[in-house]
C-alpha positions as CSV (number, residue, x, y, z in Angstrom):
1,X,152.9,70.0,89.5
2,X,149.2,69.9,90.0
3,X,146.8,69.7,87.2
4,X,144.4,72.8,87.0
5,X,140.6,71.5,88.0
6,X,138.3,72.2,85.4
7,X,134.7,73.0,86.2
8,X,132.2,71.6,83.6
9,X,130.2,74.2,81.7
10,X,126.6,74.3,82.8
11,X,124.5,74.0,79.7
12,X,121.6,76.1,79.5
13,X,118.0,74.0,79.8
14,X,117.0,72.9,76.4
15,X,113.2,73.3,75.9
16,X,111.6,70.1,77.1
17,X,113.7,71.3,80.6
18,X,112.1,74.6,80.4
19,X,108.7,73.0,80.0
20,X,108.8,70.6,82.2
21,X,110.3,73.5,84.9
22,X,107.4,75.5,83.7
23,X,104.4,72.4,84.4
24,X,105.9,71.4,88.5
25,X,106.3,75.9,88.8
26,X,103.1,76.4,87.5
27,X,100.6,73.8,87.4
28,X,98.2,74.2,90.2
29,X,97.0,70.8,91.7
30,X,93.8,71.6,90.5
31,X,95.4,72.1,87.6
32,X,97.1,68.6,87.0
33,X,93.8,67.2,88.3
34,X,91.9,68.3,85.3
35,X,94.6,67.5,82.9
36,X,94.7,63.9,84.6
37,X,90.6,64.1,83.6
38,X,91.3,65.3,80.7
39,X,94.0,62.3,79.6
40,X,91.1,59.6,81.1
41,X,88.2,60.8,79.3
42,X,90.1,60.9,76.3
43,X,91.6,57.2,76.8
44,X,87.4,56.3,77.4
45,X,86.3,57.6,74.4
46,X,89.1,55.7,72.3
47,X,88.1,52.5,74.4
48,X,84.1,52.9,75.1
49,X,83.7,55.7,72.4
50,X,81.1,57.2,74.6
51,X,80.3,61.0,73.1
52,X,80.0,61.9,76.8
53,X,83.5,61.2,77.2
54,X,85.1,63.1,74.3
55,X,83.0,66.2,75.3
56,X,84.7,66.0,78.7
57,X,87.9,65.4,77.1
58,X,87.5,68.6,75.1
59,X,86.2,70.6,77.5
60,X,88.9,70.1,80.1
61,X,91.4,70.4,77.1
62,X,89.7,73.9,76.3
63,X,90.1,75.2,80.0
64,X,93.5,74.4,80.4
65,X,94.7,76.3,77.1
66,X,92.5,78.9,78.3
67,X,94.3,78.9,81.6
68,X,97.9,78.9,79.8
69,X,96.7,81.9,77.5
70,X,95.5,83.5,80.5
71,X,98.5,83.1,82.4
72,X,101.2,84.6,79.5
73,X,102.6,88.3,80.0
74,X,105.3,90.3,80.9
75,X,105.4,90.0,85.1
76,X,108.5,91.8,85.2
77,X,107.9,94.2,87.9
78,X,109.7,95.6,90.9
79,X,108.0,97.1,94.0
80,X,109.0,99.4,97.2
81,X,106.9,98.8,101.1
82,X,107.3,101.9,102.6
83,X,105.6,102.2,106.1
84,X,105.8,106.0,107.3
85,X,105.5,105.4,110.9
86,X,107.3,101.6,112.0
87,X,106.7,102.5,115.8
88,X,103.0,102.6,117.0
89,X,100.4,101.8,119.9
90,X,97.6,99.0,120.0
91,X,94.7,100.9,118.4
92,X,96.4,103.4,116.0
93,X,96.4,103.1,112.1
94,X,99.0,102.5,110.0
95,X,99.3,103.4,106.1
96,X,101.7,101.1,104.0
97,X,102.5,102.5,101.0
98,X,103.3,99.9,97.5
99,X,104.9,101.4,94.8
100,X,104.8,99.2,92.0
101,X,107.1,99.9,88.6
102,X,108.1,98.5,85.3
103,X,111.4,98.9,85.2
104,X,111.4,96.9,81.4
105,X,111.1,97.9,78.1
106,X,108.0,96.5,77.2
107,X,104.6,96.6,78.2
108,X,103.7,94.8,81.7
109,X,100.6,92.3,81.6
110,X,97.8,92.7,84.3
111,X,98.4,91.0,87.7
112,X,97.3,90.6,91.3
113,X,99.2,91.9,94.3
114,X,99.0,90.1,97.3
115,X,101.0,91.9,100.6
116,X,101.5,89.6,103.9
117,X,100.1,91.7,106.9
118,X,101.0,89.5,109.9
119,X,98.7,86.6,109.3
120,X,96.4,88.3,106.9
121,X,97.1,89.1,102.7
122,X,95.7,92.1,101.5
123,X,95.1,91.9,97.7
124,X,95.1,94.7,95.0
125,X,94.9,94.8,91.0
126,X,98.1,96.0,89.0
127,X,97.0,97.1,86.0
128,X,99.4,97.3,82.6
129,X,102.4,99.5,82.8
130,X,104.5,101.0,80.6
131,X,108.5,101.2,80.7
132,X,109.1,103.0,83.4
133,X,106.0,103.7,84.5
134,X,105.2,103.5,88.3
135,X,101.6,103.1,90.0
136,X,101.5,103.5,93.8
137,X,98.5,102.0,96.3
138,X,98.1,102.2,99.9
139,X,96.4,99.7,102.4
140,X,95.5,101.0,105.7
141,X,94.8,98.6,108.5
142,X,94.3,99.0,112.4
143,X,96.6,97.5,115.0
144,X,94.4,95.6,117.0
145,X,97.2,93.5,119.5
146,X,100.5,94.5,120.5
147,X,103.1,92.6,118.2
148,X,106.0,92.4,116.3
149,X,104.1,92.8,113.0
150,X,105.6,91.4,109.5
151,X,104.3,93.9,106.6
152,X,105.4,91.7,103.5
153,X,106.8,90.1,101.0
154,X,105.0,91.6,98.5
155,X,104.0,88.7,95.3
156,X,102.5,89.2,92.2
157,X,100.5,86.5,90.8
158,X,99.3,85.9,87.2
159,X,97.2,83.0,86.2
160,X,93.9,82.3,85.7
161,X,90.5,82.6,87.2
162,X,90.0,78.9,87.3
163,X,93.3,78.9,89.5
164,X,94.1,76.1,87.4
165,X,97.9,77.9,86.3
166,X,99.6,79.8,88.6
167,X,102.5,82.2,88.0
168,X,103.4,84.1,91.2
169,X,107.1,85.5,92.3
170,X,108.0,87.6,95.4
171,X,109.2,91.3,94.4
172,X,109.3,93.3,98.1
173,X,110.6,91.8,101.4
174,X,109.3,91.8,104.4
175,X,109.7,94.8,107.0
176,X,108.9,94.7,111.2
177,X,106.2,97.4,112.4
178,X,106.8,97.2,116.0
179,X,103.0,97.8,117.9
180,X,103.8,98.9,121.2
181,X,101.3,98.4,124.0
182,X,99.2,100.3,126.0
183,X,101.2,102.4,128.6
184,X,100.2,104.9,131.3
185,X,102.7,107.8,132.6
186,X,103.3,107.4,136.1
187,X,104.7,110.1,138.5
188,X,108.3,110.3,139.8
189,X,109.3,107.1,140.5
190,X,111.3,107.0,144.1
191,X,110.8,103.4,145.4
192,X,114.0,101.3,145.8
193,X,116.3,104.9,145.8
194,X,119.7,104.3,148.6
195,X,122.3,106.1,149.0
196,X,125.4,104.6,147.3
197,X,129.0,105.5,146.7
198,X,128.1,104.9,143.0
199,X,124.6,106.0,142.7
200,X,123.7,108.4,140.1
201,X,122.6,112.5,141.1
202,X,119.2,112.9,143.1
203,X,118.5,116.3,142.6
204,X,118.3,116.3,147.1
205,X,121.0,118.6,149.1
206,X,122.8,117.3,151.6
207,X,125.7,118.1,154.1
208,X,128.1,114.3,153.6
209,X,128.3,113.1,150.3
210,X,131.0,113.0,147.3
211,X,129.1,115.0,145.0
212,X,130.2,118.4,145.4
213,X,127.5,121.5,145.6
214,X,128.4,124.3,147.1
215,X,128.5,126.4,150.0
216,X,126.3,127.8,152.7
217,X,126.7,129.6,155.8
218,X,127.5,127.8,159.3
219,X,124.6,126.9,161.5
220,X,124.7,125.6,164.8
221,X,125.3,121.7,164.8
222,X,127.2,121.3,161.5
223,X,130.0,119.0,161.5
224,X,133.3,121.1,161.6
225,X,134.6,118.3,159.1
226,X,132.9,120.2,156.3
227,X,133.9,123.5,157.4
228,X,135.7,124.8,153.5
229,X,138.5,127.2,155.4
230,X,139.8,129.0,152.4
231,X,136.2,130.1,151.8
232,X,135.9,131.0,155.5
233,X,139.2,133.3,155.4
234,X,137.7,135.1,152.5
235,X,133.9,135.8,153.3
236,X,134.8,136.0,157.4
237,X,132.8,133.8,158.6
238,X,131.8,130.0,158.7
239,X,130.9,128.2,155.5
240,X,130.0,124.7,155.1
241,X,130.1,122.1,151.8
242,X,126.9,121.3,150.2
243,X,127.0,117.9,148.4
244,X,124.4,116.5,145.8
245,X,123.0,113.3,147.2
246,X,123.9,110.1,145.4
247,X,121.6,107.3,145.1
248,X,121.1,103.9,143.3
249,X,118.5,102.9,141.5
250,X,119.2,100.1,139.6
251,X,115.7,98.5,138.7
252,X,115.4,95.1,137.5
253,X,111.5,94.6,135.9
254,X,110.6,90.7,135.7
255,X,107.2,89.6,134.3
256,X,106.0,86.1,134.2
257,X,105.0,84.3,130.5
258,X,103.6,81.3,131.5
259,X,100.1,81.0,130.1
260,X,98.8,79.0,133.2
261,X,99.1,82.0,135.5
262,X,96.6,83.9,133.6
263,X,92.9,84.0,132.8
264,X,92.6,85.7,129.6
265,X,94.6,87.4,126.9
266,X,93.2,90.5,128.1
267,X,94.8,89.8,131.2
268,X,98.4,89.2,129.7
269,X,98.1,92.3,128.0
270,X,97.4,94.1,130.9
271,X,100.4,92.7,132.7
272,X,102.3,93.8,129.7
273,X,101.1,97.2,129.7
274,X,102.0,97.6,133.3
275,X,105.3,95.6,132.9
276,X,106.3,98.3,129.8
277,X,104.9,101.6,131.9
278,X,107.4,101.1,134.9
279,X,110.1,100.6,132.8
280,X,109.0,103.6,130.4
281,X,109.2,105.5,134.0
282,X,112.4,104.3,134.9
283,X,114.4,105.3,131.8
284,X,112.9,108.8,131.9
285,X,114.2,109.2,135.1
286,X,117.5,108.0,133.6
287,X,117.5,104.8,136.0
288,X,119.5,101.9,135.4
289,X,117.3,99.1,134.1
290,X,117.3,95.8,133.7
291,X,114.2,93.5,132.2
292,X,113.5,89.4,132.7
293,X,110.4,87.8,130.1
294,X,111.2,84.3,130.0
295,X,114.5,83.1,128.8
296,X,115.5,87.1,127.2
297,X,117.1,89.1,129.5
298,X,118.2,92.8,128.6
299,X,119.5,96.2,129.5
300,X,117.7,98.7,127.6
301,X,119.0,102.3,127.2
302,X,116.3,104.0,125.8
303,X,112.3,103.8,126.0
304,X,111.9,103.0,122.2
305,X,114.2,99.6,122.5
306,X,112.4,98.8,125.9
307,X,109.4,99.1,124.3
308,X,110.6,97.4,120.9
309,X,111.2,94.6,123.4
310,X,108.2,94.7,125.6
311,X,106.0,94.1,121.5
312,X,107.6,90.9,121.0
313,X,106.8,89.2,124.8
314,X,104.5,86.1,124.2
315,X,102.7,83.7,126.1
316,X,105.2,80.5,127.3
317,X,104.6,77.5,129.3
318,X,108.4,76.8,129.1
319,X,109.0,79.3,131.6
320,X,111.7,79.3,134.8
321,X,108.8,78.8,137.8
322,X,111.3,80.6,139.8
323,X,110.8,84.3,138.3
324,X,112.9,85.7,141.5
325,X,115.6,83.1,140.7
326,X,115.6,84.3,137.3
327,X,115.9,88.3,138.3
328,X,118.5,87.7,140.5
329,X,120.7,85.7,138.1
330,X,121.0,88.9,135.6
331,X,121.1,91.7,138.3
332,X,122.1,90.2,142.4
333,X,122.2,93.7,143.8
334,X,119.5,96.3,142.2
335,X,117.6,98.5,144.8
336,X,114.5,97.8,143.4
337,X,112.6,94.6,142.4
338,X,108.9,94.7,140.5
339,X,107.7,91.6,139.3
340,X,104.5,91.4,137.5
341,X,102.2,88.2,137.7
342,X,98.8,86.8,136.6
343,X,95.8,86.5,139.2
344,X,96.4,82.6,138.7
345,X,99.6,83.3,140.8
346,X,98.8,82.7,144.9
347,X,100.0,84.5,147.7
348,X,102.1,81.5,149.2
349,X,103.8,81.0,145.5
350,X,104.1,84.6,145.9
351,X,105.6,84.9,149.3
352,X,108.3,81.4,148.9
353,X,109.1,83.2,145.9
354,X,110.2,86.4,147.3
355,X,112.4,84.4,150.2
356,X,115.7,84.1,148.1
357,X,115.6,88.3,147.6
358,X,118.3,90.5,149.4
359,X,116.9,91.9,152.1
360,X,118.4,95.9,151.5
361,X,116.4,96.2,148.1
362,X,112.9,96.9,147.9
363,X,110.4,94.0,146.4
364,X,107.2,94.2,145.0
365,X,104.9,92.2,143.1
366,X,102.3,93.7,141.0
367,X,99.1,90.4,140.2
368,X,97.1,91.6,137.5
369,X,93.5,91.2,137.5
370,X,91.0,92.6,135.3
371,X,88.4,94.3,136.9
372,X,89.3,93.4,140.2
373,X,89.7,96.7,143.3
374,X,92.9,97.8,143.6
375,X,94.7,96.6,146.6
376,X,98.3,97.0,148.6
377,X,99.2,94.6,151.2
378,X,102.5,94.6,153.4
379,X,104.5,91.8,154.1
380,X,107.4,90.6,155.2
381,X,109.9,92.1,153.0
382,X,107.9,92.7,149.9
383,X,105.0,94.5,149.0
384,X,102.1,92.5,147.1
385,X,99.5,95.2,144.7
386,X,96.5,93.9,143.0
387,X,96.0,95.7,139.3
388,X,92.6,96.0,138.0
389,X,93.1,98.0,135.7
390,X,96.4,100.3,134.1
391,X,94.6,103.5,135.5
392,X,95.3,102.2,138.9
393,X,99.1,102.0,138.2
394,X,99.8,105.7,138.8
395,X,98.1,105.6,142.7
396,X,99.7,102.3,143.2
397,X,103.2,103.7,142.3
398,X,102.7,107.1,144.5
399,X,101.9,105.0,147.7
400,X,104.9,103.0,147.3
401,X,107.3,106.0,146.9
């Protein structure tokens, strides 16, 4: 029969552990530096017996047991980020609210708070709280770039003014604050519609389709196929079926990351805003959708995830070069492909690019350029646009319908 293990029985730290623990946790660099002075001038004065020395000695001795004294208190705190509004656009505010409590039963000491704001820290004083006492501050900052934005962890740190002993421990995680960008509402969005067996409902009436409408009187021409003669016995005279056109407008949006194709950040931004405002479009209109950035490929549903999405696209020189390859690996059959590009991007790049597309499905390729004159040339199977500016999206749009 096999023998029961026995675990051994951790012993707690004795108090050389604890202060040793408490000297590699606490002991700033700094810190040890000045003890290490401290030690040497001390060891000179027994050797040289210089005065010089043994003032040194004492007053490096004196700042560290100042720094120690400073450093003692009750940190025993617990804190709540709350941000009101997670979802916003480049340029609004946000409010992030720290509720800081003392959930002890004893007096806290006083600290500093220092929250994580992307790649900034915002500091604050927390002042001494009773048990159970709460004290809540808010920190207001602008969103200046589209991003996926980290708000948190949230430290306290005690210790000293020297910075010579540091006590700091993490009390809040971390929470996202999606920035979307810049967008522009576009009209109805009709380039790329077909007719298809398995479109989705166009609004349009038509006299052939599978999507039954209705009926109307005869009139001269009509297919007798559609003649509905049960509803012809009973009203007397000819009447026809209506159908609701079908059509399919799977989209597929592909934008291209890779740095070298652009001029500026401004002018990856831009392509971002006009990348996110199609799709925006196309979801409101309840159109299929499909999205290429780089290697992330996705089917968004609804504006907020497309736009959720469109926050986190970045800058990357480890891109496909073949964007159109790339599209029409997640989606060989859509009706419509856009694909948006930087002004470093040239017009034969552009056109042995848009070789390997189907044929049936509209193509177009939107080249951002700040500043530049909106433009629309034709060619052979695709349609190229140049983008100054995300006001000139709309008209673009409209003369593609």
């Amino acid at each position: 029969m096999a023998r029961p293990i026995t675990l051994p029985q951790l012993r707690p730290p004795t108090p050389v552990l604890r202060a040793l623990r408490f000297l590699r946790d606490y002991v700033s660099p700094l810190g040890w530096t000045i003890f290490a002075a401290a030690v040497l001038c001390t060891l000179g004065y027994a050797l040289l017996g210089w005065d010089e020395l043994l003032a040194a000695a004492v007053l490096w001795t004196i700042m560290l047991i100042v720094a120690i004294v400073m450093s003692l208190g009750n940190t025993g705190f617990s804190a709540q980020l709350d941000v009101p509004t997670r979802r916003i656009t480049v340029g609004d505010t946000v409010d992030v609210n720290v509720t800081v409590s003392n959930p002890g039963r004893s007096v806290t000491a006083h600290a500093h708070g220092d929250i994580t704001i992307g790649d900034d820290h915002e500091g604050f004083p927390i002042p001494s709280l009773a048990p159970r006492q709460s004290k809540q501050t808010g920190v207001t900052f602008t969103a200046a770039s589209r991003a996926v934005l980290s708000v948190g962890p949230l430290r306290v740190r005690k210790g000293d003014p020297f910075g010579l002993i540091r006590h700091e421990k993490t009390i809040a995680e971390r929470i996202s604050v999606y920035i979307h960008p810049r967008t522009v509402h576009l009209h109805a969005l009709d380039a790329g519609i077909q007719r298809d067996l398995e479109g989705q409902p166009s609004g349009d009436i038509v006299d052939d389709d599978l999507d039954f409408y209705g009926l109307r009187e005869y009139e001269p021409g009509d297919d007798m196929r559609n003649v509905h003669w049960l509803s012809t016995a009973k009203a007397g005279t000819l009447m026809i079926r209506q159908y609701e056109a079908t059509r399919r407008t799977t989209t597929v949006l592909a934008i291209g990351v890779n740095p070298q194709d652009y001029a500026s950040r401004d002018e990856f931004e831009l392509a971002v805003s006009v990348h996110a405002s199609i799709g925006v479009q196309c979801l409101m209109q309840h159109r299929p959708l499909r999205t290429v950035a780089a290697d992330h490929r996705d089917d968004p549903r609804t504006t907020m995830a497309f736009l959720d999405a469109c926050s986190a696209i970045k800058p990357d020189d480890r891109e496909d070069a073949n964007l159109a390859a790339s599209a029409l690996d997640h989606c060989p059959d859509a009706s419509l492909y856009c694909f948006t590009v930087g002004s470093g991007k040239p017009d034969d790049v552009i056109k042995r690019m848009m070789l390997s597309m189907p044929q049936a499905a509209a193509r177009l390729v939107l080249r951002v350029e700040p500043g530049a004159e909106r433009a629309l040339r034709r060619f052979d199977g695709f349609t190229l646009a140049t983008v100054g500016d995300l006001d000139d999206l709309p008209l673009i749009m409209e003369a593609m319908s």
